[in-house]
C-alpha positions as CSV (number, residue, x, y, z in Angstrom):
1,X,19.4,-11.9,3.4
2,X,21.6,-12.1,6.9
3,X,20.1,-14.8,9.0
4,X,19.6,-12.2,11.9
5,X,17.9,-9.7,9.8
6,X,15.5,-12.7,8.6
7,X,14.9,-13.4,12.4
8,X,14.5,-10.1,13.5
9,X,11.7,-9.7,11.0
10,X,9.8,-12.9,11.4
11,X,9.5,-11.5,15.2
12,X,9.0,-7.9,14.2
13,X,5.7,-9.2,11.8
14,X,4.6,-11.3,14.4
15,X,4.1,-8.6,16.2
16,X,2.3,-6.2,13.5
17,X,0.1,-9.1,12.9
18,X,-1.2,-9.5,16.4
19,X,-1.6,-5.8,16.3
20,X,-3.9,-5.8,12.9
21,X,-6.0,-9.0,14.8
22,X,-6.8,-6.5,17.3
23,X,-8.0,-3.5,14.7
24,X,-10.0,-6.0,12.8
25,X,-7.8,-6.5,9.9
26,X,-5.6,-9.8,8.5
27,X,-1.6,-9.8,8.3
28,X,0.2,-12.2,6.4
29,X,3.7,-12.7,6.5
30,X,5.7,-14.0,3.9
31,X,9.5,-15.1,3.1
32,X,9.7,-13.4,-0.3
33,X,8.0,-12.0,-3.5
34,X,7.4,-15.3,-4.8
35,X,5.5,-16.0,-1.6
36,X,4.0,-12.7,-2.0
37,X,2.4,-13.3,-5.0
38,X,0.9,-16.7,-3.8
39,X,-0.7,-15.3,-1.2
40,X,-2.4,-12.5,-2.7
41,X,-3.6,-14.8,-5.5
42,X,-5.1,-16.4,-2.6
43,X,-7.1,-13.6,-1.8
44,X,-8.5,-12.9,-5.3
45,X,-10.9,-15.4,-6.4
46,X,-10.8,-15.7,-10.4
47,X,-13.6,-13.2,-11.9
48,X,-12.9,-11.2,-9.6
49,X,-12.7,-7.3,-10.5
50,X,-9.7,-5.6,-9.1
51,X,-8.0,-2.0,-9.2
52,X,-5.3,-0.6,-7.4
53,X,-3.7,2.5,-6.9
54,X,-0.3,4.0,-7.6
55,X,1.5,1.0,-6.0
56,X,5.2,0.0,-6.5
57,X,5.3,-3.0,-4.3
58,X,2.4,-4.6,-6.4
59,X,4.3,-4.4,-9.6
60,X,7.6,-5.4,-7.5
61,X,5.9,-9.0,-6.8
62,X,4.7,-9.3,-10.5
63,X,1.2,-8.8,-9.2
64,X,-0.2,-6.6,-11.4
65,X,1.1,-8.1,-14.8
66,X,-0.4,-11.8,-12.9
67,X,-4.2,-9.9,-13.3
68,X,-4.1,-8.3,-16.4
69,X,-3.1,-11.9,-18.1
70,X,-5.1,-13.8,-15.9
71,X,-9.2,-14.8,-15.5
72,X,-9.4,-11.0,-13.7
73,X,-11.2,-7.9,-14.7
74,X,-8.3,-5.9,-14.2
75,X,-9.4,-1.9,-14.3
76,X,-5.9,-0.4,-15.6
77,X,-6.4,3.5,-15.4
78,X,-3.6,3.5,-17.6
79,X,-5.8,2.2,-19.8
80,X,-8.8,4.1,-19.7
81,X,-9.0,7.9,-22.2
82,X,-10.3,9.6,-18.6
83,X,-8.1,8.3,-16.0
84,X,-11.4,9.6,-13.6
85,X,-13.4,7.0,-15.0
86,X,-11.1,4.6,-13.9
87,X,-10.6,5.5,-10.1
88,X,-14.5,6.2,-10.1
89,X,-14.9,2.4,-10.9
90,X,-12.2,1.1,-8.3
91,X,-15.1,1.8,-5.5
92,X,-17.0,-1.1,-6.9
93,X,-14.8,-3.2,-7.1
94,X,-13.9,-6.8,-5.6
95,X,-10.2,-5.8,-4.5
96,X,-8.6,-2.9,-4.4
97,X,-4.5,-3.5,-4.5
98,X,-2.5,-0.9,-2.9
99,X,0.5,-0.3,-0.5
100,X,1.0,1.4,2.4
101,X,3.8,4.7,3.0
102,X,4.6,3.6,6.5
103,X,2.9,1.7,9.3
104,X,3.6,0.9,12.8
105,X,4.5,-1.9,14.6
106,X,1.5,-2.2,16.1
107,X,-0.6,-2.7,13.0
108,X,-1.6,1.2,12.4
109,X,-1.4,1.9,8.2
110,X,-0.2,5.5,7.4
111,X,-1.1,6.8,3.9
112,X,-0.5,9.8,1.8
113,X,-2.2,10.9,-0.9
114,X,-2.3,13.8,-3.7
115,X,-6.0,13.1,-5.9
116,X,-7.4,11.2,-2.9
117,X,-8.2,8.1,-5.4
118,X,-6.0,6.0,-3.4
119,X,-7.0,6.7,0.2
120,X,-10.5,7.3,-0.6
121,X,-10.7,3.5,-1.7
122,X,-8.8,2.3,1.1
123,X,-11.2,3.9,3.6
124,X,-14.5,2.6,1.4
125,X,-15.9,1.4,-1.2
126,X,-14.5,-2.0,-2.5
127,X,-15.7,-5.1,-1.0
128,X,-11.5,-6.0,-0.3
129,X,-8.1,-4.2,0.4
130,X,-5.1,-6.1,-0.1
131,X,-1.5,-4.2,0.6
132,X,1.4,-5.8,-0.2
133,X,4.3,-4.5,2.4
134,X,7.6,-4.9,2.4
135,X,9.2,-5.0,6.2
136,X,11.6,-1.9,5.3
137,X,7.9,0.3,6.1
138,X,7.4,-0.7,9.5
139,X,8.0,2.0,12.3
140,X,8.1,2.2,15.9
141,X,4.8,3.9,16.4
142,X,2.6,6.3,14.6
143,X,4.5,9.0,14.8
144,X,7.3,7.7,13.3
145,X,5.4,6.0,10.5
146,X,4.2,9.7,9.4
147,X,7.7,10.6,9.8
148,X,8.7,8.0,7.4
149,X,5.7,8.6,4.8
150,X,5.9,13.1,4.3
151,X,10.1,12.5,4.7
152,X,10.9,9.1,2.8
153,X,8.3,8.3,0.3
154,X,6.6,11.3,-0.2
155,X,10.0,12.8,-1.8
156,X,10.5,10.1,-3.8
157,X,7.3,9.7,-5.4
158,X,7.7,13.5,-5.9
159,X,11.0,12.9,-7.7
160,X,9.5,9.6,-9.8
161,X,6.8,11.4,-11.0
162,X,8.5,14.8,-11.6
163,X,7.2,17.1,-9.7
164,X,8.2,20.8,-9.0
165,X,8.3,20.0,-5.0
166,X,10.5,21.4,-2.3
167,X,10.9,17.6,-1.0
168,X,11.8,16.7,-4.5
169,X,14.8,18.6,-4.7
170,X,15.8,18.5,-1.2
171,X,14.8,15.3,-0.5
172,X,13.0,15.7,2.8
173,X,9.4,17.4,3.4
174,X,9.2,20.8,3.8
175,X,5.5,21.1,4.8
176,X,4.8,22.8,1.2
177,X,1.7,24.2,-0.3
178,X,3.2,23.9,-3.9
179,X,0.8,23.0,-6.6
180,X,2.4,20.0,-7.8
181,X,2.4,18.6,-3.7
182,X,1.5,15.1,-3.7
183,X,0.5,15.4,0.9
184,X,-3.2,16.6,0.3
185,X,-4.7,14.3,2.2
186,X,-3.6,12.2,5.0
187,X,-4.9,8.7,5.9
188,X,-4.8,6.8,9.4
189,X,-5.9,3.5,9.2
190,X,-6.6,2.1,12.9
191,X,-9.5,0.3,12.7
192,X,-12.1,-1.9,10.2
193,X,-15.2,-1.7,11.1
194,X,-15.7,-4.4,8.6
195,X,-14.6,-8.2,9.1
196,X,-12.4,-9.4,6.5
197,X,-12.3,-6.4,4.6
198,X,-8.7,-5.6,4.9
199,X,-5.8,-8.3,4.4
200,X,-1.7,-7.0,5.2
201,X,0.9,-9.0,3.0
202,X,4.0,-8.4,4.9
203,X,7.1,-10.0,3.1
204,X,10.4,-9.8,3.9
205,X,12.1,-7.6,1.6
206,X,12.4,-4.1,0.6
207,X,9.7,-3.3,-1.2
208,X,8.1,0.2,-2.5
209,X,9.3,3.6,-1.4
């Protein structure tokens, strides 16, 4: 990675994390995926049970793969004969894994969602929330960060998981009420109520969607 692009991004997540420190939430910021992966192990005690959602960036830094071989009681909803069952469990659990679509600079997390599972764990239920973010999802402000989740990711998970959305053929959100849309429900993170609940990996890379 260019040198100024490094720089630029050590002072960028600098900033986010003084931003979380002020909404009651931890940021991290690491070099690389390598790094990544140390410091979420760091997070998650051995025994621990841990879920996650529909996250890229936590297969990206071999996280995922880490648990299910490791002294974890990984709940893999790939796994289970009623996927339900599975995200049903993820709100008891010790950690709950997930990324985040967009967030801004000033440590505000922006997340879409199409069955809820995901954003209904980030905003309660497990005891921990670790996201893994790469610095390629951090916006100017709010605004732009739900720019960046309905008109960059949102499309792409569309496309990834097949769907018969306008975004997916287009490539850009067209404020749909198709049945296969994937923006049901909308998730602004500004605040934890709840010391050392939630913990931001930022790493330098390009991670995710």
């Amino acid at each position: 990675m260019n040198e100024n692009i490094i720089k630029r991004n050590e002072l960028l997540a600098a900033k986010v994390i003084k931003g979380l420190e002020s909404r009651n939430m931890t940021g991290y910021f690491v070099a690389n995926k390598e790094e990544a992966l140390k410091k979420a192990l760091e997070l998650i005690p051995e025994g621990s049970s841990v879920t996650m959602g529909g996250a890229t960036s936590v297969h990206e830094i071999g996280l995922s793969d880490y648990l299910k071989n490791g002294n974890y009681i990984f709940i893999d909803r790939d796994a289970y004969d009623d996927p339900r069952a599975a995200m049903l469990a993820a709100y008891d659990a010790d950690v709950f894994l997930s990324s985040v679509n967009a967030m801004s600079d000033d440590g505000v997390l922006v997340n879409i969602d199409g069955n809820a599972n995901r954003v209904s764990a980030i905003a309660q239920g497990p005891k921990k929330v670790v996201f893994i973010v790469g610095m390629n999802k951090v916006c100017a402000d709010v605004d732009s960060a739900m720019k960046r989740a309905r008109n960059v990711a949102a499309p792409i998970n569309a496309q990834r998981f097949g769907l018969e959305t306008p975004c997916s053929k287009v490539g850009t959100c067209m404020n749909c009420k198709s049945a296969d849309t994937i923006c049901c429900q909308f998730l602004i993170t500004r605040y934890s109520r709840h010391e050392g609940r939630i913990h931001v990996i930022l790493v330098n890379d390009t991670l995710g969607f």
